[in-house]
C-alpha positions in Angstrom: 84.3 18.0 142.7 82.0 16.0 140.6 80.8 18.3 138.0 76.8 19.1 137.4 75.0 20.0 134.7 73.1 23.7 134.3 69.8 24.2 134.9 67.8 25.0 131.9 68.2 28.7 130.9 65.1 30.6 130.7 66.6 33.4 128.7 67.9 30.6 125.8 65.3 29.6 123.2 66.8 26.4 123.6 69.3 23.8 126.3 69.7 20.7 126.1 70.0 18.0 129.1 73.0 15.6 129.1 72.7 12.1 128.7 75.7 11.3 130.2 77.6 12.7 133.1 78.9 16.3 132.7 82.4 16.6 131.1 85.4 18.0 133.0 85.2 21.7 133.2 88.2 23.7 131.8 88.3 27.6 133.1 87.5 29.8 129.9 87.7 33.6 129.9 85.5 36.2 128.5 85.8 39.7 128.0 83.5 42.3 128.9 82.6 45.1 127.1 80.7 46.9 130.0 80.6 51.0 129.9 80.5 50.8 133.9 82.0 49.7 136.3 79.9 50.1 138.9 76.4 48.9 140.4 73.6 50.6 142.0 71.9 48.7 144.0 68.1 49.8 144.4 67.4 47.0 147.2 66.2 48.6 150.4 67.2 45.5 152.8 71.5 46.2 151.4 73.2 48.4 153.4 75.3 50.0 150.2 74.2 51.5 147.2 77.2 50.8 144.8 79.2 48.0 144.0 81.9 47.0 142.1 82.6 43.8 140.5 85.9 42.9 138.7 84.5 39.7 137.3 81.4 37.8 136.1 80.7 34.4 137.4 83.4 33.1 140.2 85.8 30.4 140.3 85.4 29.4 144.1 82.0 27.8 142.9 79.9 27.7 146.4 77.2 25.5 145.4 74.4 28.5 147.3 75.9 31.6 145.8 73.3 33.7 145.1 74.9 35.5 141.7 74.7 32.2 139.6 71.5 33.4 138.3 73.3 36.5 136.8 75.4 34.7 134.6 72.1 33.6 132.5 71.9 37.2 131.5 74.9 36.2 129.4 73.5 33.2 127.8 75.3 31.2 130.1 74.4 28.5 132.5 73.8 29.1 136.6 75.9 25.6 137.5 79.2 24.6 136.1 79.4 27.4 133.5 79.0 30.1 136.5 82.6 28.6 137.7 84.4 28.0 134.8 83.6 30.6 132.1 84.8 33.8 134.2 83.8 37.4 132.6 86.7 39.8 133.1 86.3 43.2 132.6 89.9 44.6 131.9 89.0 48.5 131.7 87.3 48.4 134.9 90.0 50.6 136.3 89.8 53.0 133.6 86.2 53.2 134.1 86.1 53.9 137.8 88.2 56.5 136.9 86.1 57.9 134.7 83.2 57.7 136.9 85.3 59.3 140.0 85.8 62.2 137.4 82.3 63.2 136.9 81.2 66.3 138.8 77.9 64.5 140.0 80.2 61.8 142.0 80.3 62.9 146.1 82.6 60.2 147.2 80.2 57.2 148.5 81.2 54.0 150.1 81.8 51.8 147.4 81.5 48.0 148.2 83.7 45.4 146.6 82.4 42.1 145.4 78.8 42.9 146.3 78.2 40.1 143.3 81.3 38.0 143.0 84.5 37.9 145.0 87.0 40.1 143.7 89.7 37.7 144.9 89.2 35.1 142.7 92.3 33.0 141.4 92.0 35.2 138.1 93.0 38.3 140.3 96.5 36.9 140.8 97.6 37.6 137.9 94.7 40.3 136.0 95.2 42.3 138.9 91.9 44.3 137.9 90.9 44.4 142.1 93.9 46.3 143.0 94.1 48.8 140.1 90.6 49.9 141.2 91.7 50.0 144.7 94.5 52.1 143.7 92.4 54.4 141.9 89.9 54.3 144.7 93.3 55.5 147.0 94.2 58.0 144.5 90.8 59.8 145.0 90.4 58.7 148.8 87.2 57.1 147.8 85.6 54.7 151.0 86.1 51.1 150.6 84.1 48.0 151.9 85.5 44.2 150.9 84.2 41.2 150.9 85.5 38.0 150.3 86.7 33.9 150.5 90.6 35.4 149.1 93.2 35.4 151.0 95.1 37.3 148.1 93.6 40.0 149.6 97.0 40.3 152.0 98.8 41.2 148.5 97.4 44.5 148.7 97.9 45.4 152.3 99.8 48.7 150.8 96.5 49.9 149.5 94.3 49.4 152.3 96.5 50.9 154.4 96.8 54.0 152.7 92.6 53.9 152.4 92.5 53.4 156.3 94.6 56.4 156.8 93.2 58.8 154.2 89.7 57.4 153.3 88.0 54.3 155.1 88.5 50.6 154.6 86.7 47.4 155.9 87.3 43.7 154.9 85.2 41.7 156.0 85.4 37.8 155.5 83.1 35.5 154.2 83.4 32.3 156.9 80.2 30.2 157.0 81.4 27.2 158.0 84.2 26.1 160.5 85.1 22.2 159.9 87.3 22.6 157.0 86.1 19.4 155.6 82.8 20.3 155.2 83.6 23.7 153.7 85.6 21.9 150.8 82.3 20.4 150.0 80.1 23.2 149.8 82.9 25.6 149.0 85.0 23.9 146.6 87.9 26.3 145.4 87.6 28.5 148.1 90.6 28.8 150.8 90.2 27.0 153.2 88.6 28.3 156.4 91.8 28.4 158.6 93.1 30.3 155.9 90.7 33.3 155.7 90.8 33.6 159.7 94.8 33.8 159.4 94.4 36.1 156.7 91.7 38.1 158.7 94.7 38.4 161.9 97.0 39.5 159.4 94.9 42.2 158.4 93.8 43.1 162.1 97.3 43.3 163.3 98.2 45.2 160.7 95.3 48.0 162.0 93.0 47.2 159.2 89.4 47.3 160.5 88.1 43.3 160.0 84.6 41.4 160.2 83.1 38.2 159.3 79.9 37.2 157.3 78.6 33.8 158.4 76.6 33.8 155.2 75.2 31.8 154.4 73.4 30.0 157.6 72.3 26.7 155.7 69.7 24.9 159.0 70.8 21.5 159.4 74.2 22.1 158.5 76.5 25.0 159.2 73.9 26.9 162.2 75.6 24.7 164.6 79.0 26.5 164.0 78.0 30.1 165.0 79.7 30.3 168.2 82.9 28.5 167.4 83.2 31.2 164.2 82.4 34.0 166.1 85.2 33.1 169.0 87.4 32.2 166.2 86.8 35.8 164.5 86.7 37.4 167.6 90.5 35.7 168.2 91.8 36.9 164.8 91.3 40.7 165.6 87.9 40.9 163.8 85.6 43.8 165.1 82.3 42.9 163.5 80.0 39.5 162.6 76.7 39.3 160.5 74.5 36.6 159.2 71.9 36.1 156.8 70.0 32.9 155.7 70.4 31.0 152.5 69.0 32.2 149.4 68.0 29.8 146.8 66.0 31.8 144.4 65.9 30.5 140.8 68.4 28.0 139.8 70.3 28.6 142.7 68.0 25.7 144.4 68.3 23.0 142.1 72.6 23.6 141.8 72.5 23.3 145.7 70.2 20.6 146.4 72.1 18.3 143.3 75.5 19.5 145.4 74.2 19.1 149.1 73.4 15.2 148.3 75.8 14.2 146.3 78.2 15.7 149.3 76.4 14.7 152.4 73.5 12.1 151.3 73.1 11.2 155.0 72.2 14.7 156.1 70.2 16.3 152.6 67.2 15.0 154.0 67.7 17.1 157.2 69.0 20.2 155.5 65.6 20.3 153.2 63.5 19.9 156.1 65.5 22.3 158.0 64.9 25.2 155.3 61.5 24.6 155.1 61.1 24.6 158.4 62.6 28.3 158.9 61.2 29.5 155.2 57.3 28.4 156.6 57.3 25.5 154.2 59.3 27.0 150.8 62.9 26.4 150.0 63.1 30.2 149.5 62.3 33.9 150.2 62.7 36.5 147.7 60.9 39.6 149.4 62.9 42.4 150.8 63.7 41.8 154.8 62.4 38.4 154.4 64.5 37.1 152.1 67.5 37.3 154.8 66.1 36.0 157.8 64.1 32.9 158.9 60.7 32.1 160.0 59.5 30.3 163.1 60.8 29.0 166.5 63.8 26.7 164.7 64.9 30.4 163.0 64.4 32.1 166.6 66.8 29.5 168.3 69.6 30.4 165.7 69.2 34.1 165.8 69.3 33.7 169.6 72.4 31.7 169.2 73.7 34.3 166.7 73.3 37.3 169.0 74.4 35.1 172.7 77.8 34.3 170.7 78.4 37.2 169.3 77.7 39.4 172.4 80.3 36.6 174.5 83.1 37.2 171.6 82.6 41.3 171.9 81.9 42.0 168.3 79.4 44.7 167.0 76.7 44.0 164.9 77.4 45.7 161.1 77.4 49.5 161.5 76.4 51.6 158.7 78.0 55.1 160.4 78.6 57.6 158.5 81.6 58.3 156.4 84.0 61.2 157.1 84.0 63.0 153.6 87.2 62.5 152.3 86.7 62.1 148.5 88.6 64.6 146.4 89.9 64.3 142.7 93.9 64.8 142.5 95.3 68.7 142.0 92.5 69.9 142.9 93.8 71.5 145.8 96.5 72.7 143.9 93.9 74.1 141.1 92.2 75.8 143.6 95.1 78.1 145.2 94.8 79.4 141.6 
């Protein structure tokens, strides 16, 4: 992929723009020194208030993710540096530990890569996603996943154990269905094919599935809604949901630089397409707007969305309620005494 610079960092006195292309991007590590592990999330429109997130800035570098803007925090930049200098945060075991441990803890659904994927490459061999998700086993804390990563299937151990003493759900993130075209937007991600294999693994194994066809980018991926939904439907998955693209901050400019240097015959399209669903912007950042479209082009995708998904059988997202299994280990035992 042909590298990009950064937009300029508003929380830098200073950048600097490159006169010549962008240099090759080597991955570089950082360590995080966080105190917690895990996120509350204050927006109303989420349907989870924690999540947990292994890593800072992701290596799968979709050119729309909507974190990039979080790596500024960090003095780094939202384009290339979001996928190559990766934040790791080794204690983040130890720390969810720590936090299950605290008296004022109930035992909520905790939501896995509600900022970056957790499946990375990195987590092949850091292993930081599956020592939480031991920990979260241990204490029969609820689970929600989701992610591009197939090494998800490495830790089929763990999720069964949290579908028979807690709850699990993996849902995969699937936006586009021509493999080609994913590599584009999608760069280092597994392929397509792959995540709906590793999504039929993980069905036929009795682990509860879905799919996220987020982002829905107008002019370019809203076509492939019914073949994804038949094609999740086929691998075992029980759930689909959708949400528009986001391009708040320097999310927009990474994108657009991405979208035509990748498909300069259809950029044109795509622009008008957003604007078009976003009543003239490029973006949305209110709560319930920011998710959905606008105007009769928006209404013919949701309709779309909702035909295809009611054909394939799956369920729109269901935020039920948990069975209250949390509980901190010897307790029990404690107890009888």
């Amino acid at each position: 992929m042909r590298t990009a610079m950064n937009p300029p960092n508003p929380f830098e006195s200073q950048h600097r723009d490159l006169l010549e292309p962008a240099p090759h991007v080597h991955l570089q590590m950082f360590e995080d020194a966080t105190r917690d592990i895990l996120s509350r999330n204050e927006s109303p429109d989420l349907p989870f208030r924690w999540s947990l997130n292994p890593y800072r800035g992701c290596f799968h570098a979709c050119a729309y993710c909507y974190a990039r803007p979080t790596h500024e925090y960090w003095g780094f930049g939202a384009g290339t540096d979001f996928e190559s200098k990766i934040i790791v945060k080794r204690h983040a075991s130890t720390l969810l530990r720590r936090t299950f441990e605290k008296p004022s803890w109930k035992g909520e659904l905790i939501l896995f890569s509600g900022n970056t994927d957790c499946y990375q490459p990195l987590e092949a061999s850091l292993e930081l996603t599956r020592a939480c998700l031991e920990v979260c086993a241990e204490y029969r804390n609820p689970v929600g996943i989701i992610t591009k990563g197939v090494l998800v299937l490495r830790d089929m151990d763990l999720l069964h154990r949290l579908h028979e003493e807690a709850s699990v759900r993996v849902y995969f993130s699937i936006p586009f269905s021509d493999d080609e075209v994913a590599r584009k937007v999608e760069p280092h991600a597994p392929s397509s094919r792959k995540r709906f294999e590793a999504m039929a693994t993980l069905a036929n194994a009795g682990i509860p599935t879905g799919i996220s066809l987020s982002p829905i980018i107008p002019g370019l991926n809203d076509e492939d809604v019914p073949d994804l939904l038949a094609r999740a439907k086929q691998a075992g998955a029980v759930e689909a949901v959708a949400t528009l693209l986001r391009l708040s901050g320097p999310v927009e400019p990474v994108f657009m630089e991405r979208m035509a240097a990748a498909f300069p015959d259809r950029i044109t399209k795509i622009t008008n397409r957003i604007r078009d669903v976003r009543g003239g912007a490029i973006s949305e950042g209110a709560f319930f707007e920011r998710h959905r479209g606008t105007g009769p082009y928006w209404a013919i995708i949701e309709q779309l969305f909702e035909v295809s998904r009611r054909k394939a059988g799956l369920s729109v997202l269901d935020n039920e309620t948990l069975p209250a299994t949390f509980r901190r280990p010897g307790f029990e035992q404690t107890a009888l005494f």
